[in-house]
C-alpha positions in Angstrom: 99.9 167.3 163.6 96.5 169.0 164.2 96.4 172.0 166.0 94.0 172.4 169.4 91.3 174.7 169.2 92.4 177.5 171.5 90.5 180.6 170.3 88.2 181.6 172.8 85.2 184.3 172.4 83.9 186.5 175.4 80.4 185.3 176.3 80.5 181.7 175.4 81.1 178.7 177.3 84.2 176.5 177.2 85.6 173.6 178.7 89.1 174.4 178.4 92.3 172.7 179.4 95.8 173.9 179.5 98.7 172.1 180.7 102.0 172.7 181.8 105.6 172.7 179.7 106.2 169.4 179.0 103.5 167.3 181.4 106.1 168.5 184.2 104.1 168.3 187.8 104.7 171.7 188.6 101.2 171.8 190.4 101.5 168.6 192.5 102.4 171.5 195.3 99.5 172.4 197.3 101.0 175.9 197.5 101.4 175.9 193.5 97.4 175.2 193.0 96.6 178.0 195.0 98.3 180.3 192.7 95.9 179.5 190.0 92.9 179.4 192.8 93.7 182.5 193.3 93.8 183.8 189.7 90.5 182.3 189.2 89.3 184.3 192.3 90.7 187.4 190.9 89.2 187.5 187.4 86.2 186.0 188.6 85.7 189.0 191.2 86.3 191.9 188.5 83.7 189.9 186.5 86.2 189.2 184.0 85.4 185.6 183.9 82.5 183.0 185.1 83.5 179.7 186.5 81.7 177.4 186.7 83.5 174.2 187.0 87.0 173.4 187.7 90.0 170.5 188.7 93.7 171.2 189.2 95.3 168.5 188.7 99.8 167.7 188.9 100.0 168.7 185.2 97.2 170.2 184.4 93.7 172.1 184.5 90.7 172.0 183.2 87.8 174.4 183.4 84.3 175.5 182.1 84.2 178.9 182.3 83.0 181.9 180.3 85.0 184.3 179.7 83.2 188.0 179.9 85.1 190.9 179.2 88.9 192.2 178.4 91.4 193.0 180.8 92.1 196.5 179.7 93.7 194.8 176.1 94.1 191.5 177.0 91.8 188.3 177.0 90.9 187.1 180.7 92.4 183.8 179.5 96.0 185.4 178.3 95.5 187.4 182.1 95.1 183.8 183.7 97.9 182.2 181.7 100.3 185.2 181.9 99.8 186.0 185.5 100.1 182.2 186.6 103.3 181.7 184.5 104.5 184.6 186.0 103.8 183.9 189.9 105.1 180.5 189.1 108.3 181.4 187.6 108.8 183.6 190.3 108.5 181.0 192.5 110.7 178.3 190.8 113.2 180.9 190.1 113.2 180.9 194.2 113.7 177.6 194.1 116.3 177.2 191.9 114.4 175.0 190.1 113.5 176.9 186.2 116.5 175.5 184.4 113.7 172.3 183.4 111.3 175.4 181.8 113.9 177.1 179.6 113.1 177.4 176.1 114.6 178.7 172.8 112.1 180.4 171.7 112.6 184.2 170.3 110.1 186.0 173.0 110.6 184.2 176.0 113.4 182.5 178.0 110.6 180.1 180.2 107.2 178.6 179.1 105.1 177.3 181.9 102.1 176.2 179.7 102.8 174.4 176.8 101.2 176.5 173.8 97.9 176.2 172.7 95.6 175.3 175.3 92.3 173.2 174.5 89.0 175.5 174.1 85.6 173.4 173.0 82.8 175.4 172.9 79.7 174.1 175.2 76.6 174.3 173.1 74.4 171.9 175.0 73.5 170.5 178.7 73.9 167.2 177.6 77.5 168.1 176.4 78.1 170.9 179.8 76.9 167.4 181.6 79.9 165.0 180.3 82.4 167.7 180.7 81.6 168.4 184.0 81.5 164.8 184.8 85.0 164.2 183.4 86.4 167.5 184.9 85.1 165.9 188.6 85.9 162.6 187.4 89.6 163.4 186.7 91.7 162.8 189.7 90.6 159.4 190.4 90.6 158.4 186.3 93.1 156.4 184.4 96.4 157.0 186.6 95.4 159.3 188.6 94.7 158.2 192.4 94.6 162.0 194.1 91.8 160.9 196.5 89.1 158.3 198.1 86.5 160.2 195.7 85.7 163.0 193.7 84.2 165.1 196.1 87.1 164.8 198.5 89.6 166.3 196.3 90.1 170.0 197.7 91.2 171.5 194.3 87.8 170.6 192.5 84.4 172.1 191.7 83.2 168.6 193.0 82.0 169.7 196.5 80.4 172.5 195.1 78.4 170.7 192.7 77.0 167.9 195.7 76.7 170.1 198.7 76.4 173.6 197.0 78.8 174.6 199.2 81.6 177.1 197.3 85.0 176.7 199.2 86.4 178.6 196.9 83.7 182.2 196.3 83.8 182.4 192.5 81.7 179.1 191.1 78.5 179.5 189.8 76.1 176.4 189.0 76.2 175.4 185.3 73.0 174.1 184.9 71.5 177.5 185.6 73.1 178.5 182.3 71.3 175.9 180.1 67.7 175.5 181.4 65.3 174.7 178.9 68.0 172.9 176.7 
């Protein structure tokens, strides 16, 4: 089995996904999506990351973002994944609902993300381009019916990128980043 590319340097630019234990819809909850919103939000105000594009979807996220500088030790990405797993844990724990996230697995009892998220470096518009396209393109691909159209589905960078309009405070336009490429 080949192992996913989940390395990430501060600095570059990365279309990343992670996804949740098992393809479980843990985020199908409105309430649920916000918890990463407001991760995103977080980092993004203490500089810590730069996003620029973004879909939540039932089982899953994908971003491009850049990830800037360490929180105190950690990587803004391990803040992101540990501070989501954690709010959402919480919350299932609330719920009664963790059993389906238990693992045997010597340092933790839960996993929320399944290990080894997917990081590809962005070296190009051209190739920023098709990744934001299938980011914004993702809840009404394959399966997936979340919404009339891309632009109507609240937890995307869609909106943003036709109307320039950020719902959200913390995306910043891509394209900005590659002129003259």
């Amino acid at each position: 089995m080949e192992t996913r590319i989940s390395y990430t340097e501060l600095g570059k630019i990365y279309f990343w996904t992670a996804t949740i234990h098992k393809w479980y819809h843990l985020l199908e909850k409105d309430e649920n999506k916000r918890i990463l919103l407001d991760s995103l939000k977080f980092l993004s105000d203490k500089g810590l990351v730069t996003v620029y594009a973004f879909v939540i979807m039932p089982n899953h996220i994908h971003l491009i973002w850049q990830p800037n500088k360490l929180n105190g030790k950690e990587s803004p990405v391990g803040s992101f994944l540990k501070f989501t797993a954690h709010k959402l844990l919480t919350q299932l724990k609330n719920e009664n609902k963790d059993s389906r996230y238990l693992v045997d697995i010597v340092n933790k009892k839960h996993e929320i993300w399944q290990r080894d998220p997917l990081a590809t470096e962005l070296f190009s518009f051209a190739v920023a381009k098709q990744k934001l396209n299938y980011v914004h393109y993702n809840p009404n691909s394959g399966k997936w019916n979340l919404a009339k159209d891309d632009i109507s589905y609240e937890f995307s960078s869609a909106r943003f990128y036709d109307t320039g309009i950020d719902d959200f405070g913390f995306l910043k336009d891509l394209g900005s980043v590659f002129t003259g490429n």
